[in-house]
C-alpha positions in Angstrom: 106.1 114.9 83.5 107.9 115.1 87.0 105.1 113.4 88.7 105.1 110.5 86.1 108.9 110.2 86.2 109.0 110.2 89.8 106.0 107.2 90.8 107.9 105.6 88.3 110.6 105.9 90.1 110.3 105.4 93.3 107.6 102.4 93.0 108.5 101.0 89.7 107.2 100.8 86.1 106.5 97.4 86.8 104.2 98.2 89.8 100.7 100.2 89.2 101.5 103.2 91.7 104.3 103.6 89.0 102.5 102.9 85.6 102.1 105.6 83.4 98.8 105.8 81.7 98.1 106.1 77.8 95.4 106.3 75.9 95.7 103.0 74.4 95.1 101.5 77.7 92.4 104.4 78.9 90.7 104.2 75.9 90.0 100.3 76.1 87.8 100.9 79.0 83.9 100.3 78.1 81.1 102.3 78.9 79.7 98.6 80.4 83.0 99.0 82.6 82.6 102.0 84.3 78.8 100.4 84.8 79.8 97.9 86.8 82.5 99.2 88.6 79.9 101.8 89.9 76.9 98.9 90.9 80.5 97.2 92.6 81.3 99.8 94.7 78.7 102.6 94.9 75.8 101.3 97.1 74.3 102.7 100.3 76.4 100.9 102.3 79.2 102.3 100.7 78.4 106.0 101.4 77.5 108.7 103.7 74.3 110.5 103.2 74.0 114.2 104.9 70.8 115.9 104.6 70.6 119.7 105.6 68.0 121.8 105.8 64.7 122.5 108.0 62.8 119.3 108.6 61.5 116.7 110.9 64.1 114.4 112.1 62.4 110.9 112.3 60.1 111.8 109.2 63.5 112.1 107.3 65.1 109.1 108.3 61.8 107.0 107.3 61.9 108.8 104.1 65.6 108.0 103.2 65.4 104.3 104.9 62.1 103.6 102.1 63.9 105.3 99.5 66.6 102.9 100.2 65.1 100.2 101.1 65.5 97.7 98.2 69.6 98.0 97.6 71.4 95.3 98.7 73.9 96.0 101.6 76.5 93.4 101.0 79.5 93.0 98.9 81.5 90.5 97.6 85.2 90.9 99.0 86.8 93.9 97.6 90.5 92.7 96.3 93.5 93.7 98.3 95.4 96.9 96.8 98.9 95.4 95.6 101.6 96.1 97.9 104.5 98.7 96.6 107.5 96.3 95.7 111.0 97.1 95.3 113.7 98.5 97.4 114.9 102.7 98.2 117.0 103.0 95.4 118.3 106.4 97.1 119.8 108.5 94.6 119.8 111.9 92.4 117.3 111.3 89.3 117.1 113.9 86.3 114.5 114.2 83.5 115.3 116.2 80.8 112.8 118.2 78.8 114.2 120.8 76.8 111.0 122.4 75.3 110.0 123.8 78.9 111.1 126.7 80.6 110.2 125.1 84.1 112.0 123.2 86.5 110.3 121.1 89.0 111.9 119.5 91.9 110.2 115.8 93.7 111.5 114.2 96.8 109.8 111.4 98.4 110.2 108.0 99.4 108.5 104.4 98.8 105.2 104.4 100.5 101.7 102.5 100.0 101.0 100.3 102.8 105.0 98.2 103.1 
């Protein structure tokens, strides 16, 4: 609860560093979504391969570079993040939960490439 009260906060609940997540909105992603988010972004030239162990260096590399070999190494643009709006609205902010015995504390300040 404090970290949800507290992006909303500071960035907003109009911004998405500030939007809390339900399920209604979780729930509407598609198993065809996650698909091609992951042939968007997850690619060989979008990682970092280590390989450890006992072996012959170059024989390796030719290995890896043929298994490779037919995935396509460009990319459409990716989208710029969205910049965190709003102004410091410096000041004390309390949420109440009365069913907890916790308290938790949050100080922090507007961030997110300004």
């Amino acid at each position: 609860m404090a970290e949800r009260e507290f992006a909303g906060v500071v960035y907003g609940k109009d911004s998405p560093y500030g939007w809390d997540m339900q399920y209604a909105t979780v729930n509407r992603i598609t198993r065809a979504d996650l698909q091609d988010f992951y042939k968007r972004y997850f690619f060989p030239a979008n990682i970092v391969l280590g390989v450890w162990g006992d072996f012959d260096t170059a024989g390796m590399k030719a290995k890896i570079e043929k298994l490779f070999s037919d995935f396509a190494v460009e990319q459409p643009p990716v989208p710029e993040f969205p910049k965190a709006g709003g102004q410091a609205a410096p000041g004390t902010y309390l949420a109440v939960k009365k069913d907890v015995k916790q308290t938790f504390f949050s100080i922090g300040q507007l961030g997110g490439g300004i």
